[in-house]
Structures are given as C-alpha cells and as structure tokens.
N, C-alpha and C positions, 0 to 999 in steps of 0.2 A: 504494500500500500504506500500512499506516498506519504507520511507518517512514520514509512522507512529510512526515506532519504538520507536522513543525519546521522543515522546509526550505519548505515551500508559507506555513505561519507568519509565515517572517520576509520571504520574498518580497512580502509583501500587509501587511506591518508590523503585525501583530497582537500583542497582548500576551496576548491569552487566548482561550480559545474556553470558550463557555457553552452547555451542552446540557440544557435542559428535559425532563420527565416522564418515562412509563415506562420501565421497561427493555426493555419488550414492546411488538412493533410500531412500534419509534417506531427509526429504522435508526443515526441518531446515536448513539444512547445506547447501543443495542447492539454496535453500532461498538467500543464500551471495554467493555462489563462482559459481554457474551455473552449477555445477558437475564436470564433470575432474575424472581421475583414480585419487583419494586423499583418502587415508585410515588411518583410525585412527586416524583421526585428532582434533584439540583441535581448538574451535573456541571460542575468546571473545569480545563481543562488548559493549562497553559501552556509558551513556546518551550522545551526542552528540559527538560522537569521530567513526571513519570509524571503522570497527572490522579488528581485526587481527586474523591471521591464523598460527598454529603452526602445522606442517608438518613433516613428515618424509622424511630425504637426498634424498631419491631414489627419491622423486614428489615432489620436489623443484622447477623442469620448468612445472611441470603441472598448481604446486599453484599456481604458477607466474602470470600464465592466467589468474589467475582470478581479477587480478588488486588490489586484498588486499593488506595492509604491512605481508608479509610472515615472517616467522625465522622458521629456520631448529631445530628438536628436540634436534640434538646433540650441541647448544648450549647451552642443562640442559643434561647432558652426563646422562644415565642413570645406567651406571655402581657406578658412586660415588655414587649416590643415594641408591643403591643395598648395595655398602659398609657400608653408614652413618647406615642404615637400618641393619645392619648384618642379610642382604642375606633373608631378610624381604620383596619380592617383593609387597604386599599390601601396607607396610609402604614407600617403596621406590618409587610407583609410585605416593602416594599421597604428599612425599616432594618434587616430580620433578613439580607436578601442585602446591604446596606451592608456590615454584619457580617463577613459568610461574605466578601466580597473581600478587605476587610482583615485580616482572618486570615491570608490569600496574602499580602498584601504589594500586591493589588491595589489602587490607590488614584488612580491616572492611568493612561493609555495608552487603548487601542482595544481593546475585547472584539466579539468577532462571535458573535450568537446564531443557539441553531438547536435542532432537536426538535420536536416535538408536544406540545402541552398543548390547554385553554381558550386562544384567540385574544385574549377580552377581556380577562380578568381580566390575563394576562403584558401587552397593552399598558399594561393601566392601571399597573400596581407597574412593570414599565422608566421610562414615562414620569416616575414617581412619585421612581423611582432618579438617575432624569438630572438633577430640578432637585434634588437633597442632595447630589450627587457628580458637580458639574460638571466635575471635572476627567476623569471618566471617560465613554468616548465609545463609545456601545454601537450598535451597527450591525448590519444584515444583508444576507445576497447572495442573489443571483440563483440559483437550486437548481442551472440547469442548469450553470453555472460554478462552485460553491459551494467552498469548500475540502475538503470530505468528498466533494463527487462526485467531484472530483479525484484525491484520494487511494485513492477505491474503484474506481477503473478498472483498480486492477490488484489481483490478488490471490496472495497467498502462496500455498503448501504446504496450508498448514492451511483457509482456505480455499476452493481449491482442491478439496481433497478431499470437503469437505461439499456444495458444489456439484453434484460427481461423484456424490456419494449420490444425492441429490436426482433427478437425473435417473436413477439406476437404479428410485428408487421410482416416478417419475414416467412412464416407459416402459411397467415393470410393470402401472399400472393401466391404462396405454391398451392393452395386451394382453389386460386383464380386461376390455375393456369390447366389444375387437373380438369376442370369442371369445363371450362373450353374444350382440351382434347375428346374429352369425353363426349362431347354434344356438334363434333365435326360429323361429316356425311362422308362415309367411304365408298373410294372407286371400284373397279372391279379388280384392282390389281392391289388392292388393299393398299392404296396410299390415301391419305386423310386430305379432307379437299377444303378450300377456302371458299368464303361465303359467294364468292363472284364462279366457283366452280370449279378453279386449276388449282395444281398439286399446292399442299401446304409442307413450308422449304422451314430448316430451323431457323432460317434466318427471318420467317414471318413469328414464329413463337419469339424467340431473343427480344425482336421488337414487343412484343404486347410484357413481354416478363419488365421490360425496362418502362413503360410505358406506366405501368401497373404501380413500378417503386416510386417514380416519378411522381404519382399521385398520391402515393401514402408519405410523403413527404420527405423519401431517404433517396441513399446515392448509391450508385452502381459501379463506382470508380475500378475494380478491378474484372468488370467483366464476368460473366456466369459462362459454368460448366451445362451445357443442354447437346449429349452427344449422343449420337444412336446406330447402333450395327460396331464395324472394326472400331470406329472413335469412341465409342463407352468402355472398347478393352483399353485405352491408354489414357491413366488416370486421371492427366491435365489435360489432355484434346480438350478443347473447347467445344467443338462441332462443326463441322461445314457449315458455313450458312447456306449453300447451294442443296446439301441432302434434304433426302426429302422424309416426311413421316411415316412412317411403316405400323402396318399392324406387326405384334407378332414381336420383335427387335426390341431389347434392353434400349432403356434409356437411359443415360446417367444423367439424373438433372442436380446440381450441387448450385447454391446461390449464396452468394457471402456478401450481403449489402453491409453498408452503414448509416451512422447518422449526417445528416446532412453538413458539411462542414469538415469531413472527415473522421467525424467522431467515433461511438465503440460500434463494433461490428457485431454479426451474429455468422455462425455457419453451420448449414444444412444441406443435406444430400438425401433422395432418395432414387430406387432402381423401378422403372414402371416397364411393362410391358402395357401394349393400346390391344386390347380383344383378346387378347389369346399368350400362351405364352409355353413355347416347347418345352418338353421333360429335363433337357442338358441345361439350361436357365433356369428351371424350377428347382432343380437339383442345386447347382452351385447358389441360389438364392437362399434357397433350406440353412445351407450351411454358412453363409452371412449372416445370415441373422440370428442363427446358433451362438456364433462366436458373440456378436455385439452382446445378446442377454446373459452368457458365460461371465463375459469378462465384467458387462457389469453387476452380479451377481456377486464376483469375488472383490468387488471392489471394497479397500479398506483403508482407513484416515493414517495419513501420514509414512505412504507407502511410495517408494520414488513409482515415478510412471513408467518407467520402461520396462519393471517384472511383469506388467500388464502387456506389453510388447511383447517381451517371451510367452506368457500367456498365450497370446491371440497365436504366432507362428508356432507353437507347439497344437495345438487343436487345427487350425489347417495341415498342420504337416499328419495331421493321421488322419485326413481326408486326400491324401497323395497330394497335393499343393507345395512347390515349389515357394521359397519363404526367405526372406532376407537372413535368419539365420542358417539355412545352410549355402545359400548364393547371395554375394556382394551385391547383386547386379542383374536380378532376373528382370525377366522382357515377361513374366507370363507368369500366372499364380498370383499371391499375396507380395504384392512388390513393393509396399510404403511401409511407414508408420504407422501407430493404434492412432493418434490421435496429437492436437496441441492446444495450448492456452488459445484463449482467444480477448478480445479487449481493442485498445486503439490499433494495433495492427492487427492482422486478421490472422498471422500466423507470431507467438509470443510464446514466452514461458508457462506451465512446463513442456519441457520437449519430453518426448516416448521412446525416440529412438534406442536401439541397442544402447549407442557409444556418451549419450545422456547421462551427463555427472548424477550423481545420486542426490543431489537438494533439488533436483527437477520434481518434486513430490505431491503427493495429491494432499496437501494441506487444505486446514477451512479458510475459506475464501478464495480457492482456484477455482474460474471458470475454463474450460477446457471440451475438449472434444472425441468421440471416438466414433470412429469410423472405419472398419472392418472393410472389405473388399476383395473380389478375386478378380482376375480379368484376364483374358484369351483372346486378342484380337483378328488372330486367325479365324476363332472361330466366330467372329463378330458377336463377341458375349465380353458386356461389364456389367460389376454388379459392386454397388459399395451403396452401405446406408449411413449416417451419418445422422449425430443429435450433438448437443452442446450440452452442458453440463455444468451445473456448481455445490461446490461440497460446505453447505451451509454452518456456520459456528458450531452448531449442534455433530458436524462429522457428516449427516445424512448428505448424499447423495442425488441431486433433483435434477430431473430433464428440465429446460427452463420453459420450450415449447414443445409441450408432447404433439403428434402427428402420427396419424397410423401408417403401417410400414407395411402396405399393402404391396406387392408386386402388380398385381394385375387393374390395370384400368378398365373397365368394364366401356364398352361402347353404345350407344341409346338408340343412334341408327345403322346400326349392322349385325345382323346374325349370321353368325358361322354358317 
C-alpha cells in the first residue's frame, strides 16, 4: 500500500523518489495525485514527508486537486536557466531540477527514478544532472522489484473499491457482447451475419466491445484479446480483425479495461464456443476449469504464488499437457503463468511464475489473477478462463466479478 512507501524507503536507503510526466497513464505519478490533465510534471517524495508536485501554470487548479503541496514551474523560470546555460536546453533543464532538489533540501543522498516521459531527452538532462550535482546519486530499478510494485501489491479500501467497479463495468460488457452473439442470424456455412446480412468479421465485435467501454465510461488503452480458431491457441493473438465468426470454434475473448485517465484496471477472460462445440474442446475445457476450481480450492493466506504455478503445471501435466515446468519454451499445452496482480498496470505484483522471488505472496490485500489455459493452434483450439481476485483482511478469498464460465453460447436463431 502506499503507506508503505517510507518503510520500503528506508529499507533500500533512498532519500527520495522522483517520478516523471503525466499524470495520465503513467501508474507512478498517479500512484500520488489520482491523475488530472497534469503534464510534465516533476514529482518528489521523500522518507517521511507528503510529496510534492511541481507543475506547469496552465494545471495549477488541476494539481491543486490533488491535495499535494503544488509550486508552479515558473517559480524556476526556465528562460534564466536557458540563459545560465547559453541556450544549452539539456544543460538548462537539468539546472532548473538542480533547483527544484535544492529547494527540498535535496542536495546528496540516493534518489531513485521512475515514470514515463521521452526516454532521451530525461537520459540526456539526469546524465546532465549527475556531472553538476555529484554529490547526488540518481539511480533506477528493476520494474518487477521496483519500490512502487512493491508497495502496489496490496491495496487499501479505497482502492479496492475502484477495482471492484471496474470489474462490474467490465462483466457488464462481456454480457453485452454475449447477448449480441447470441441473437446474430447464421448463414449456411455457419458464419454469424450482420444486421445488413454479410459475414460478421472480429473486427465488427472489437468495435461494439470498444464502443460498449466507451459508454460505461472507461478506457481501452491496451486493446482486447477476441480470437477464434488457430489465434485463440496463441495466448496474446489479439484476433484478425478480417476472421470471421464461426459456429463451432473456441473463442478467447480476455478484456482488460481501465478507468478513465488510466487508472486501476480489471482482467477477464473467458472461452465461448457460438452453437455447438466439438468433444476435443469440451475435453480440454473440462480440464481448465478443473484446474482454475483446484487451484482455487487450495488457495491459502500468505503462501508465495508460484506453488500455485506448480500446482496448476503438475494437474495439467497428468492430463498429458506439455507445461513450462518440464519445457522452457512450449509452443502448445499450458505455456504461461497461473496468474498476476492487477491494479494501475494491468500486469503488477504478485508474479506466479516459476523463477518469482518468494514475497511475491498471496497476502491480504493482493488483488490478482488466475487464469489456467491450454492451447493447440494446430488444432485451432484455445481455451483459458480467467477471474480477478482479492484476498480480503479476513484471508478469504473473493472473485470481485463473478461470471458464469459457460463454454457454450447457445444461439436463438439457429438449430443444428
């Protein structure tokens, strides 16, 4: 939580944390100020002291909402800077953040950076920073250890709740989108036809699924998984927008929206068949969803997540399924992870994998994810179901949007 901050802080002897650019999209920076139109902003917090926010004039009342102590940029005028610099904008903008630390009082110690901006321009003005303010030693981590993924593995109340929204909206449209398929008019060739009469293409669903978020007020920033036939056996295909809908054919529909602004995410997967759905698909689906009710079954508080990994690849592996524990690297069978946090990035602490330090752990207050899957694109079969999860103060265990895990989509105008 971020309640951690100061304590994860001093354990990693930092003296500040520096967070770069927007306020939107960018998880750090929203992490403190909740997002807001704030661009290019300089964010610094240090061990026990609230952070401060350093803004551009124009989003002075945006900043304001956010409850930090604000200062507007132009009280480090950027033009003197430009002049000290002789017209040196690299040099000039790293004696305006010279500025902005000593201001804090920052002047030595160990700052750790982190955010989204331009890649170059920030190495050039750090680099820029480091030979004027040798004393000060600017560093950064490894994302998946980072001190922010740390501290977002678990989440408050507040949180919490937004999360939970998320996935009511997030449920919702996958209910809008079944109820669609389901009420389409099939051709003779069992493809699913659009109201005007011609084949209906993923790329006609994609639209109404965006279409749908758009309306309930969230954002789609990283694109949905809606793949059918070979593209459902590979996990991240997205889908052709040119294929077309098929009775009969695995769908892997997975939707990971957020809140508007970039804020917390939800993620969901389920495997539909439209009318009908063969025995080799029923079969491998049987045993997805084995595994998801097994593993959450044995699920227990303060246990890392990745014995839950061996879990899942040991129960596939005695359905003959080829499993990242005994292949690096399979193309076919169970070829991911059980599951991950979820929160302002869509994918966070804890990780599942195998090689997942042991504090990757289902503690209370992890939201998180599991999602079981087999897939054989040869045989044009994927199948992975997927719910979100949080492990409440109490220890318990709660889906946050339950959803039935029906495989088969029943069709209103067509009989076998």
């Amino acid at each position: 939580m971020k309640s951690d901050l100061d304590t994860l802080m001093r354990a990693r002897n930092l003296d500040g944390l520096i967070v770069l650019g927007d306020a939107q999209h960018n998880p750090p920076m929203f992490y403190f100020t909740g997002g807001g139109h704030i661009n290019n902003a300089i964010l610094v917090k240090q061990p026990d002291k609230e952070a401060v926010l350093f803004c551009n004039d124009m989003e002075r009342e945006e900043a304001s909402r956010t409850g930090l102590e604000v200062h507007c940029l132009s009280e480090f005028p950027y033009e003197d800077f430009l002049k000290q610099a002789n017209d040196d904008p690299i040099m000039a903008a790293a004696l305006r953040l010279k500025m902005i630390f000593s201001s804090l009082g920052l002047t030595k110690g160990t700052l750790s950076l982190y955010g989204q901006t331009e890649i170059g321009s920030a190495f050039a003005i750090i680099s820029m920073l480091q030979n004027i303010m040798p004393e000060l030693k600017i560093i950064g981590e490894a994302r998946e250890t980072s001190i922010f993924m740390k501290a977002m593995q678990t989440k408050d109340d507040q949180e919490m709740e937004r999360i939970r929204r998320m996935g009511q909206i997030t449920t919702k449209v996958v209910r809008q989108v079944s109820d669609f398929l389901s009420n389409c008019d099939v051709d003779g060739n069992e493809i699913l036809l659009r109201e005007d009469g011609s084949p209906l293409s993923i790329g006609d669903v994609k639209g109404k699924i965006n279409t749908w978020l758009v309306e309930a007020g969230v954002e789609n920033p990283h694109g949905t998984i809606f793949a059918i036939g070979h593209d459902a056996g590979v996990p991240h295909s997205t889908g052709n927008p040119g294929d077309l809908i098929r009775l009969g054919q695995t769908i892997v529909f997975d939707i990971y929206p957020c809140e508007a602004g970039g804020g917390y995410h939800y993620d969901f997967t389920r495997t539909w068949c439209l009318g009908y759905a063969p025995p080799r698909v029923i079969e491998l689906y049987n045993q997805v969803k084995s595994v998801h009710q097994k593993v959450i079954e044995n699920f227990d508080l303060n246990t890392p997540y990745k014995d839950y990994q061996r879990l899942a690849c040991e129960l596939f592996e005695a359905n003959g399924h080829t499993t990242l524990q005994t292949n690096k690297a399979p193309m076919e069978g169970y070829v991911h992870s059980l599951g991950h946090g979820v929160g302002l990035n869509i994918h966070e602490r804890p990780w599942s994998g195998l090689s997942a330090d042991d504090d990757n752990r289902l503690t209370a207050g992890v939201v998180a994810t599991i999602e079981p899957g087999l897939y054989y694109p040869n045989q044009n079969i994927g199948v992975r179901l997927e719910d979100t999860f949080w492990v409440s103060p109490e220890g318990k265990f709660e889906i946050l949007a339950p959803y039935p895990d029906d495989l088969l989509l029943p069709m209103k105008k067509w009989k076998k």
